[in-house]
DORORO-973220 format. One line per 3 residues: number of its first residue (from 1); their letters; for each residue x, y, z of C-alpha. Coordinates in nm, 2 decimals, padded with zeros to 4 digits. Layout:
N
NUM	A	X,Y,Z  ...
This chain:
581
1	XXX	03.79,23.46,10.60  03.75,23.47,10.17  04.08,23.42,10.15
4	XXX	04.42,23.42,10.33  04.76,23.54,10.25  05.03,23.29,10.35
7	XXX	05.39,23.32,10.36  05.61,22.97,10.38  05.83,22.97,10.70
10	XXX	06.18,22.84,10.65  06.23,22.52,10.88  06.56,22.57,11.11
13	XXX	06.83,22.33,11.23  06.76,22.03,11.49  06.95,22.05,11.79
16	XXX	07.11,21.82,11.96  06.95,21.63,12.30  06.98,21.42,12.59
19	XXX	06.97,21.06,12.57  07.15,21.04,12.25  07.12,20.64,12.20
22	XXX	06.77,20.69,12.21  06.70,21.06,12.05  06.87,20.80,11.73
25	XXX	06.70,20.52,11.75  06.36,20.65,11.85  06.35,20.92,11.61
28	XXX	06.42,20.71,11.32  06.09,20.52,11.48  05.84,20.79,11.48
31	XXX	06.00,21.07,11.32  05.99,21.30,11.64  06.10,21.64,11.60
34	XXX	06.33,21.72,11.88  06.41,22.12,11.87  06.52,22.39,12.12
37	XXX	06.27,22.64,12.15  06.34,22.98,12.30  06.11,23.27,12.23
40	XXX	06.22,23.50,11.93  05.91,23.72,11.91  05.92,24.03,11.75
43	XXX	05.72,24.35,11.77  05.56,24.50,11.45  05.76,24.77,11.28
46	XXX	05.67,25.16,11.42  05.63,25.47,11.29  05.95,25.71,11.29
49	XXX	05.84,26.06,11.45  05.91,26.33,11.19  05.93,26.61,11.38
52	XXX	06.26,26.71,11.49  06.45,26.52,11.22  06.63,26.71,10.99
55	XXX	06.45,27.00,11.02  06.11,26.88,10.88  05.82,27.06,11.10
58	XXX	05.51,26.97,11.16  05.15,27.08,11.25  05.10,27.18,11.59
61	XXX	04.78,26.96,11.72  04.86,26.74,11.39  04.84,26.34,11.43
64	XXX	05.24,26.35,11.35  05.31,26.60,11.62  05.11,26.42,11.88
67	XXX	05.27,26.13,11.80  05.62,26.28,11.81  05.55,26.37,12.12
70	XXX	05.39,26.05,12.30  05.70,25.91,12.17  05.90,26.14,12.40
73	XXX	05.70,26.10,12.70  05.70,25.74,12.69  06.10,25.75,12.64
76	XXX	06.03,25.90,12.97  05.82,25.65,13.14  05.53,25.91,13.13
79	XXX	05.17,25.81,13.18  05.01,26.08,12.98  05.15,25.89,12.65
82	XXX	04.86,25.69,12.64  04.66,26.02,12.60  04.87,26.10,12.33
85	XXX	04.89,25.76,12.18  04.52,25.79,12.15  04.50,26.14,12.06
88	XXX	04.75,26.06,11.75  04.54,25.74,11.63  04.22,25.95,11.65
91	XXX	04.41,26.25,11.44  04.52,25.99,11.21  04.17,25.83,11.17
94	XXX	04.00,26.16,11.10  04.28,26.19,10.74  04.17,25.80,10.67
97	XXX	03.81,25.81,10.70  03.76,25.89,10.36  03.98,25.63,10.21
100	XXX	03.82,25.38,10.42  03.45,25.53,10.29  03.59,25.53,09.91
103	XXX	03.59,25.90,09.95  03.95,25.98,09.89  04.33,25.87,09.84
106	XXX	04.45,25.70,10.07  04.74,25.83,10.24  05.04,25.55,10.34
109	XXX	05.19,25.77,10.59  04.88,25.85,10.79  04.78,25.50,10.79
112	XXX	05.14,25.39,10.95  05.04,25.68,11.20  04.74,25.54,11.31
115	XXX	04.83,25.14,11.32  05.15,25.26,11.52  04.97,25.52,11.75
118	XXX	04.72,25.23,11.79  05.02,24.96,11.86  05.15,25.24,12.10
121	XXX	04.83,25.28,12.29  04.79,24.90,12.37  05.11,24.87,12.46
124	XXX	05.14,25.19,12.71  04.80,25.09,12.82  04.91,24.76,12.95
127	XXX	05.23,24.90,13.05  05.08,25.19,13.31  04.79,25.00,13.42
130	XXX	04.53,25.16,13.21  04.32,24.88,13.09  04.14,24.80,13.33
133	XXX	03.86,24.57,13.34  03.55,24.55,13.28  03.59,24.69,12.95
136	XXX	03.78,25.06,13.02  04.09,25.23,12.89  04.09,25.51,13.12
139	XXX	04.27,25.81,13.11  04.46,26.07,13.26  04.17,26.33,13.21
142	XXX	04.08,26.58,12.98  03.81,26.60,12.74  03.75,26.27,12.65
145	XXX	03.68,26.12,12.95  03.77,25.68,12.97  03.74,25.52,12.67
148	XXX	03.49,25.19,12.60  03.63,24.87,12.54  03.43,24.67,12.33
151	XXX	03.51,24.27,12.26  03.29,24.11,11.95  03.31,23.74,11.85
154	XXX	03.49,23.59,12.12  03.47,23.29,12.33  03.70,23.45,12.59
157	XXX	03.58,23.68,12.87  03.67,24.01,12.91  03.93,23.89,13.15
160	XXX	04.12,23.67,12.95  04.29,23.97,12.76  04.50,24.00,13.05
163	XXX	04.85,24.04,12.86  04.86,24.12,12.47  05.12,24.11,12.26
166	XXX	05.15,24.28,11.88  05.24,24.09,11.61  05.50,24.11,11.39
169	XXX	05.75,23.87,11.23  05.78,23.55,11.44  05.94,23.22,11.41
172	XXX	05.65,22.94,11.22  05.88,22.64,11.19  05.61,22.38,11.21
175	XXX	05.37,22.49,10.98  05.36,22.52,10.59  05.17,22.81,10.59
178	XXX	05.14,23.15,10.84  04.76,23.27,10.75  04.73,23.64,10.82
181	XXX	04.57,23.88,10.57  04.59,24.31,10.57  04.33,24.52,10.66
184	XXX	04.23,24.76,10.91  04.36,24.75,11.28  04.64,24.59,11.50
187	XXX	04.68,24.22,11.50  04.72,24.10,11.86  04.79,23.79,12.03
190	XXX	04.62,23.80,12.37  04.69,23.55,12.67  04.43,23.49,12.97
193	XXX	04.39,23.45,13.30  04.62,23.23,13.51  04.38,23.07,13.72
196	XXX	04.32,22.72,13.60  03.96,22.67,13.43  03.85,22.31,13.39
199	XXX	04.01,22.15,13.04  04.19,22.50,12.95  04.55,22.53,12.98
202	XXX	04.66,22.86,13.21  04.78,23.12,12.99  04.69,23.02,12.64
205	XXX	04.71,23.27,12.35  04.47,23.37,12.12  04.47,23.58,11.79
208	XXX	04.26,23.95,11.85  04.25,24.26,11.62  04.24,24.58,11.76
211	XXX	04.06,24.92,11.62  04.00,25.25,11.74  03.69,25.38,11.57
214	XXX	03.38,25.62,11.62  03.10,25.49,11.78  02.87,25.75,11.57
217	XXX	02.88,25.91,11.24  03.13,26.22,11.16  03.11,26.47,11.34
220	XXX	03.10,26.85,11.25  03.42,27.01,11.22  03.57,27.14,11.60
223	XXX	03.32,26.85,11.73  03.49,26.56,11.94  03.30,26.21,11.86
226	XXX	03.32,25.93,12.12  03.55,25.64,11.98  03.60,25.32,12.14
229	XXX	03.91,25.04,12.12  03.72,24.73,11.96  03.89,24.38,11.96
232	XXX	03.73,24.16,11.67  03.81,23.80,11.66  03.95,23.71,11.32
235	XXX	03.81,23.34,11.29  03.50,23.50,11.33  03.52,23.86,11.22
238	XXX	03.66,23.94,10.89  03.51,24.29,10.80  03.33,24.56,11.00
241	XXX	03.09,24.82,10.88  03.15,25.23,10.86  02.86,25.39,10.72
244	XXX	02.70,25.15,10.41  03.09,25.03,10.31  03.22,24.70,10.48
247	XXX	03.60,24.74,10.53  03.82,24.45,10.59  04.01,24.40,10.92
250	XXX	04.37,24.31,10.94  04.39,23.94,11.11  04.69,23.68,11.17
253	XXX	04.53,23.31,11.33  04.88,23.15,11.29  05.07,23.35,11.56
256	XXX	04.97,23.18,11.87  05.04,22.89,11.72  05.33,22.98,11.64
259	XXX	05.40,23.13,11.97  05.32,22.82,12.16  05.55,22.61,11.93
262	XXX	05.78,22.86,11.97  05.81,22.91,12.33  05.76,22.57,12.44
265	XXX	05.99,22.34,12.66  05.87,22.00,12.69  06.01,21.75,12.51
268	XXX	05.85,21.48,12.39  06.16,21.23,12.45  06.14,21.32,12.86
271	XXX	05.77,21.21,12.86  05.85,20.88,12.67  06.10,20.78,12.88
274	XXX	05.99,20.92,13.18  05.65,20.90,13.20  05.51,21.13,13.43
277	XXX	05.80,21.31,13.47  05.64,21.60,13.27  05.54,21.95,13.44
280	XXX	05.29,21.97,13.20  04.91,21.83,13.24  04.83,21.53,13.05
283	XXX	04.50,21.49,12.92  04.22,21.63,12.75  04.25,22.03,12.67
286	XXX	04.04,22.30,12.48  04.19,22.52,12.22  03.95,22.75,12.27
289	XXX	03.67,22.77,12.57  03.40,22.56,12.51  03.16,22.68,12.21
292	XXX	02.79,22.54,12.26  02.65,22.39,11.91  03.04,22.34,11.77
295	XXX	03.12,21.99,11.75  03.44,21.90,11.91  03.75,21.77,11.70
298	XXX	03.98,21.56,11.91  04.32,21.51,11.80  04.51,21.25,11.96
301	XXX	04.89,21.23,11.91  05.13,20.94,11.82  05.44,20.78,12.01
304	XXX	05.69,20.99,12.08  05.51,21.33,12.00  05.29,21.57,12.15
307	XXX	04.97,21.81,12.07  05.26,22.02,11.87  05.23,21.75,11.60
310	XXX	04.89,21.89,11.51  05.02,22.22,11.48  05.01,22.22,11.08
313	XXX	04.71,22.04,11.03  04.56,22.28,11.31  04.66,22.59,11.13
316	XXX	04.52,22.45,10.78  04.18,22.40,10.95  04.09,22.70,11.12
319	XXX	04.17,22.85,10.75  03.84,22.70,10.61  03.57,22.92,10.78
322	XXX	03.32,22.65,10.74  03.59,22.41,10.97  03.58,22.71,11.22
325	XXX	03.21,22.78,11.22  03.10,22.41,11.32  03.37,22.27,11.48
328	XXX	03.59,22.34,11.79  03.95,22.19,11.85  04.03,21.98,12.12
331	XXX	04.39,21.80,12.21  04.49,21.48,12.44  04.81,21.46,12.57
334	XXX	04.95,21.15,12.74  05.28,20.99,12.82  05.39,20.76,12.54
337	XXX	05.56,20.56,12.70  05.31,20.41,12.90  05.06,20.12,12.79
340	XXX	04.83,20.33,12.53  04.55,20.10,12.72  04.67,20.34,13.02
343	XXX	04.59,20.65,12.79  04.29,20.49,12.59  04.12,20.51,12.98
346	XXX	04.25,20.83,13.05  04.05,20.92,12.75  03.74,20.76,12.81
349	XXX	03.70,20.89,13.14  03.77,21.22,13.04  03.52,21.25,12.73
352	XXX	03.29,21.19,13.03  03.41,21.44,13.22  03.44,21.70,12.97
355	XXX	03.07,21.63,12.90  02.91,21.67,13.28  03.15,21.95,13.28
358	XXX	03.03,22.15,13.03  02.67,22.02,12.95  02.58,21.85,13.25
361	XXX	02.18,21.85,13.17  02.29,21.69,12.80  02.11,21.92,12.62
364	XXX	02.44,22.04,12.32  02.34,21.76,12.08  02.69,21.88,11.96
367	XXX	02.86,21.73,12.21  02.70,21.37,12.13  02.90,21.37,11.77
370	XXX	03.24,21.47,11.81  03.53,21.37,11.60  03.81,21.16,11.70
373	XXX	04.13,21.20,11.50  04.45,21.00,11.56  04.80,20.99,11.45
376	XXX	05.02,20.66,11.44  04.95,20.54,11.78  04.71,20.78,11.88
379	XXX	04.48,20.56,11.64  04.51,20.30,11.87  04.39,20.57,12.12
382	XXX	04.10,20.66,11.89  04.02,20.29,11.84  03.93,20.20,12.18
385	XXX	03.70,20.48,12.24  03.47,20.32,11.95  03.47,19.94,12.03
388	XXX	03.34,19.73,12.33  03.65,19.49,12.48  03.44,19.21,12.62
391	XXX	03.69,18.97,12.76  03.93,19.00,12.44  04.18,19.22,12.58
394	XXX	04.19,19.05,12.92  04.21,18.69,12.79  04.48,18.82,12.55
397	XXX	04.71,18.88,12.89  04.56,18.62,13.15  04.44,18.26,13.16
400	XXX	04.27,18.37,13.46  03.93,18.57,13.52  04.00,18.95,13.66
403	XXX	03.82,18.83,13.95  04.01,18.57,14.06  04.31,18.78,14.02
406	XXX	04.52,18.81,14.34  04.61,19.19,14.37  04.49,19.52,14.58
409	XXX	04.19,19.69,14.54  04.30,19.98,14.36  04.52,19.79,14.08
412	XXX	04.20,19.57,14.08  04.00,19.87,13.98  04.27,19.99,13.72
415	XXX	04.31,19.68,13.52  03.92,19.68,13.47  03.91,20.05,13.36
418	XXX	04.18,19.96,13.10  04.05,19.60,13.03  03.71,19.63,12.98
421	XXX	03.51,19.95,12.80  03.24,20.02,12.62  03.24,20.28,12.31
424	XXX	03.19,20.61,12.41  02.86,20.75,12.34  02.99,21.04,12.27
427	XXX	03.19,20.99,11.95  03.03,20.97,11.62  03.33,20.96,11.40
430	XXX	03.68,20.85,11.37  03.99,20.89,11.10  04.27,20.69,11.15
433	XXX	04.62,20.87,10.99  04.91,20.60,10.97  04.76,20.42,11.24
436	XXX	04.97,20.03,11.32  04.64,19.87,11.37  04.87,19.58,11.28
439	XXX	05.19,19.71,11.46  05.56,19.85,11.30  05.80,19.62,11.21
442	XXX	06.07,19.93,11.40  05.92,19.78,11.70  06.07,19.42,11.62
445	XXX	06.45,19.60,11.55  06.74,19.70,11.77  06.63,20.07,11.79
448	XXX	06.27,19.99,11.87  06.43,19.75,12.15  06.65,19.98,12.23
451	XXX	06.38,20.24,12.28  06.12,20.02,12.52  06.43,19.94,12.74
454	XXX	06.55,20.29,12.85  06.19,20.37,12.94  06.20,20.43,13.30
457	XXX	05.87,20.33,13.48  05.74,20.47,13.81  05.86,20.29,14.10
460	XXX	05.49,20.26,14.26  05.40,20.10,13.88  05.67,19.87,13.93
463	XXX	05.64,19.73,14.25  05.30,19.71,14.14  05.37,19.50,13.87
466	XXX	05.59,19.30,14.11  05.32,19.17,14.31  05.09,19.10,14.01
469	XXX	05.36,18.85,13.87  05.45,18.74,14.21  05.13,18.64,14.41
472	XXX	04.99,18.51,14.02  05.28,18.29,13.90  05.18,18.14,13.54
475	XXX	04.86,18.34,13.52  04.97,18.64,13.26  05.16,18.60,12.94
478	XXX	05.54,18.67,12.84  05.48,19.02,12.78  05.34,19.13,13.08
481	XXX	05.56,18.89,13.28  05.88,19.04,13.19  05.82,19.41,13.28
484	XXX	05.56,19.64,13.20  05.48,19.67,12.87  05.57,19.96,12.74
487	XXX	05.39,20.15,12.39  05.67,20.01,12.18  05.62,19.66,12.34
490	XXX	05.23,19.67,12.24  05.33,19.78,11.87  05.47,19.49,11.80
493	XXX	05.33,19.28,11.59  05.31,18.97,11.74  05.19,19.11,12.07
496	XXX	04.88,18.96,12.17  04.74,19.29,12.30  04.76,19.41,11.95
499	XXX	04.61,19.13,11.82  04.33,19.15,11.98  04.27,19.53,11.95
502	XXX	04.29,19.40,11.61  04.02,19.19,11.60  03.76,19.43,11.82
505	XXX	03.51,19.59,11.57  03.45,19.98,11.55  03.14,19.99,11.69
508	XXX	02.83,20.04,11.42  02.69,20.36,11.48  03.05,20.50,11.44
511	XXX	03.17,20.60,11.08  03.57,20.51,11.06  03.81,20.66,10.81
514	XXX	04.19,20.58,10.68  04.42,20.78,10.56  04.74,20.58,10.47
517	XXX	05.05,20.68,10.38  05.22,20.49,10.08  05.52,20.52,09.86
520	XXX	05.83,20.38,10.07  05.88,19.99,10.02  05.98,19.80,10.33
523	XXX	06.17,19.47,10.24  05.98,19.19,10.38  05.64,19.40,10.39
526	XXX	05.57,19.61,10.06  05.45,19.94,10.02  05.46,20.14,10.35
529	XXX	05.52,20.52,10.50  05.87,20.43,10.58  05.71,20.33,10.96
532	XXX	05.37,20.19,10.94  05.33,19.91,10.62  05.00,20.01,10.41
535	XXX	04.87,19.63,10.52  04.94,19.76,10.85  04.75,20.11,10.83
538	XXX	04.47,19.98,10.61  04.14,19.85,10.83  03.85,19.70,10.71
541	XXX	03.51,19.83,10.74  03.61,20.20,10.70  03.38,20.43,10.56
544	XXX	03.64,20.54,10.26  04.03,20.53,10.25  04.27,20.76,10.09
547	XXX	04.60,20.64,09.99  04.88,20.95,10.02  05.25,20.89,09.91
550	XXX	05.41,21.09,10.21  05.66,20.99,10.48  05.50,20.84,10.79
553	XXX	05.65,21.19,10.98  05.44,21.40,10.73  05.14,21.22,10.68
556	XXX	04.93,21.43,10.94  05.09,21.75,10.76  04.97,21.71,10.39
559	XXX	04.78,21.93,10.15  04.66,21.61,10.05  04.55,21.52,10.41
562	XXX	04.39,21.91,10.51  04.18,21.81,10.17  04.03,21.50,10.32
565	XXX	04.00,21.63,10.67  03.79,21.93,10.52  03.58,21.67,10.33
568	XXX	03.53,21.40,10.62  03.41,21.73,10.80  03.20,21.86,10.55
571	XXX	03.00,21.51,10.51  02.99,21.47,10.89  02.81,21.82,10.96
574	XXX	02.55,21.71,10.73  02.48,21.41,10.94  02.27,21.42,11.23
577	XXX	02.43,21.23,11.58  02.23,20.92,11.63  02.09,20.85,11.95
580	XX	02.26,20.68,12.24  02.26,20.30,12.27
């Protein structure tokens, strides 16, 4: 897209939640936002049937009389309203073909006919069973015969329209901006296929325009001309031609967003404290199916939060159509409660499964230069995919060699996976965002105390950790004797696992960035993001650093910070992934 309309969405209330010690002291930790979310979707305003009302009449065979009555028949669960529905949006297109050429007026009331005939024909299509795949709207009879169903510019499969939805006003709490812009057709929001696909969430939305148009040139007059129904993706798609004139097409790439946001019910305070209590996969997920040539984006999330966080920063993104036309967005979800050693493996292992997955000869260069970006503790995340451990990490916890550790097979097998890495070969770049490469004081204070001890750990993890300390008395250090550390244990800033993440170098062939929020002084530490000090968030070594006066909660969220991202991604698409070490 040139350019987008955006409206600002006004934020609504927090509600109140479970564990209320916690939802206070946590919250003021990491600044999560805990809201009820129950679907408030709304359908797109239709077009009142004038005949009948008042008197007026209308033409018989007219677009308004067909439409008049498809309205009726559908009032009476009818299937031959999609014939009409059709029948009216091709009436309707025959008096706007000339405004859409530059030929003539346009006339409002014809163009509500056919976006709301249009609207109406999806909708009774889905409804009676009448799109049917591959690519068919078929009919009841008559003249036309089944209509084509044409799909440009998508990643999607034919079978991932399975359920669409028409947009109209919806709910857009977590982002600044909803992007949509007018033109021609029906903005949609589609949904796919249930069955699970590898790294794809089941059901995800995606935004879709829909138009019924000719496939041929106008007709003579008392001449039918095949049309088809045409979905256009709007990050890709933002005009289609009609004879020499390009005509824009109506889009809206906030709404499943917004829909997700919207409709979504797992909070991030049930994963913290319970971790792996969630419904919902953790791990590595596609926003999109995967896009040879696009390099990925990763976003990792902090404590206390989920993928939702990236919502804003998301939406600002897939705005620039440069961001969208080299880049494809990824999320990682994991339990933040955890050790975020525990989700810095989960990570590593899955870059390399993503990557057999989807390119398992290794020929998508594009896949060799993907972008890591982490929030807050999701840094930390980001970090150890870049740097090799050695024995830092492990000598930070143990006196004693892995090997000479006393324990079963599998926990064995775990502690190496989270102990000892290489970088990934697979990321080329990195940008920490009020990352506590240095820890968060919160951590040290009642509520971040507070926090680590209502965290409720597996009972396997703890009787695992039971016979670590047990069978090797004097081995580990205090904070992996007392319990299992939690996130908030390992943010402290005296913890030796920190520490010594501290001290691991970004490997060289990675390019590292900061952005670190400033503005909010913390007695005892200076200048900070009301969380994360700046001494804390700045890293040496970084390829540049940008200082943003913003609230530790809003960092991720700035103009400032979609301005930096878009340059970070401009300079890294004009540099070429180095080979593998």
């Amino acid at each position: 897209m040139e350019e987008w309309q955006f409206v600002r969405p006004v934020p609504f209330c927090i509600s109140k939640g479970c564990y209320v010690l916690c939802i206070l002291g946590v919250t003021v930790l990491t600044g999560c936002n805990l809201v009820s979310r129950h679907h408030r979707w709304q359908f797109p305003p239709m077009a009142e049937p004038l005949q009948g009302r008042h008197g007026t009449q209308v033409a018989p065979g007219s677009a308004e009389a067909m439409y008049a009555e498809a309205v009726r028949l559908e009032g009476l669960g009818a299937v031959e309203s999609v014939d009409l529905y059709y029948e009216a949006a091709v009436a309707a297109w025959e008096r706007i073909e000339g405004n859409l050429l530059g030929a003539s007026p346009a006339d409002p009331r014809h163009w509500f006919l056919y976006h709301s005939a249009l609207t109406k024909l999806v909708m009774t299509s889905e409804r009676f069973g009448r799109l049917r795949q591959p690519g068919v709207l078929a009919t009841t009879g008559g003249p036309r015969g089944d209509v084509p169903v044409e799909y440009h510019g998508f990643p999607w499969t034919p079978a991932d329209f399975r359920v669409l939805t028409p947009v109209g006003n919806y709910p857009a709490d977590s982002v600044q901006h909803v992007y949509r812009s007018a033109g021609l057709g029906v903005t949609m929001m589609a949904r796919g296929t249930p069955s699970p696909r590898p790294f794809l969430r089941v059901d995800h939305p995606f935004s879709a325009t829909v138009i019924l148009r000719p496939t041929g040139p106008p007709a003579p007059h008392g001449v039918r001309r095949p049309f088809a129904l045409a979905f256009y993706n709007p990050l890709q798609i933002n005009t289609i031609s009609l004879g020499q004139q390009k005509v824009p097409i109506a889009a809206d790439i906030t709404a499943p967003i917004a829909f997700l946001l919207d409709g979504r019910d797992d909070n991030p305070i049930t994963n913290f404290l319970l971790p792996g209590a969630s419904r919902h996969d953790r791990g590595l997920f596609m926003f999109e199916p995967y896009q040879r040539g696009k390099i990925p984006i990763v976003f990792v999330h902090g404590l206390l939060s989920d993928p939702a966080t990236w919502a804003d920063l998301g939406n600002e993104l897939r705005a620039h159509p440069k961001v969208v036309a080299r880049y494809q967005f990824w999320t990682f979800s994991y339990d933040t409660g955890d050790p975020f050693l525990d989700g810095a493996e989960m990570l590593r292992r899955q870059l390399r499964e993503i990557r057999t997955t989807l390119d398992p000869q290794g020929t998508d260069r594009a896949l060799d230069n993907i972008v890591l970006v982490g929030h807050s503790m999701g840094g930390l995340i980001a970090k150890l995919q870049v740097c090799s451990s050695g024995d830092r990490l492990w000598s930070a916890v143990s006196s004693q060699p892995l090997d000479r550790i006393r324990t079963t097979p599998e926990l064995r097998q775990h502690l190496a996976a989270s102990f000892f890495f290489e970088p990934s070969p697979h990321v080329a770049r990195v940008v920490f965002i009020g990352t506590p490469h240095r820890g968060s004081v919160w951590a040290r204070m009642s509520i971040g105390r507070l926090g680590s001890y209502l965290v409720k750990e597996p009972s396997a993890r703890r009787a695992a950790h039971r016979q670590l300390i047990q069978e090797n008395p004097g081995v580990f250090s205090e904070e992996v004797r007392r319990r299992v550390p939690t996130s908030i244990d390992m943010l402290l800033p005296d913890s030796r696992s920190l520490c010594a993440i501290y001290q691991l170098p970004v490997d060289p062939r990675v390019t590292a960035h900061s952005i670190v929020g400033q503005g909010y002084w913390l007695p005892g530490l200076g200048d900070s993001d009301t969380v994360v000090p700046v001494r804390s968030a700045s890293l040496q070594g970084v390829a540049s650093e940008v200082r943003i006066t913003a609230k530790h909660t809003e960092l991720h969220r700035t103009e400032e910070t979609v301005r930096e991202m878009v340059r970070i991604l401009s300079e890294h698409d004009n540099v070429r992934p180095m080979p593998h070490p």
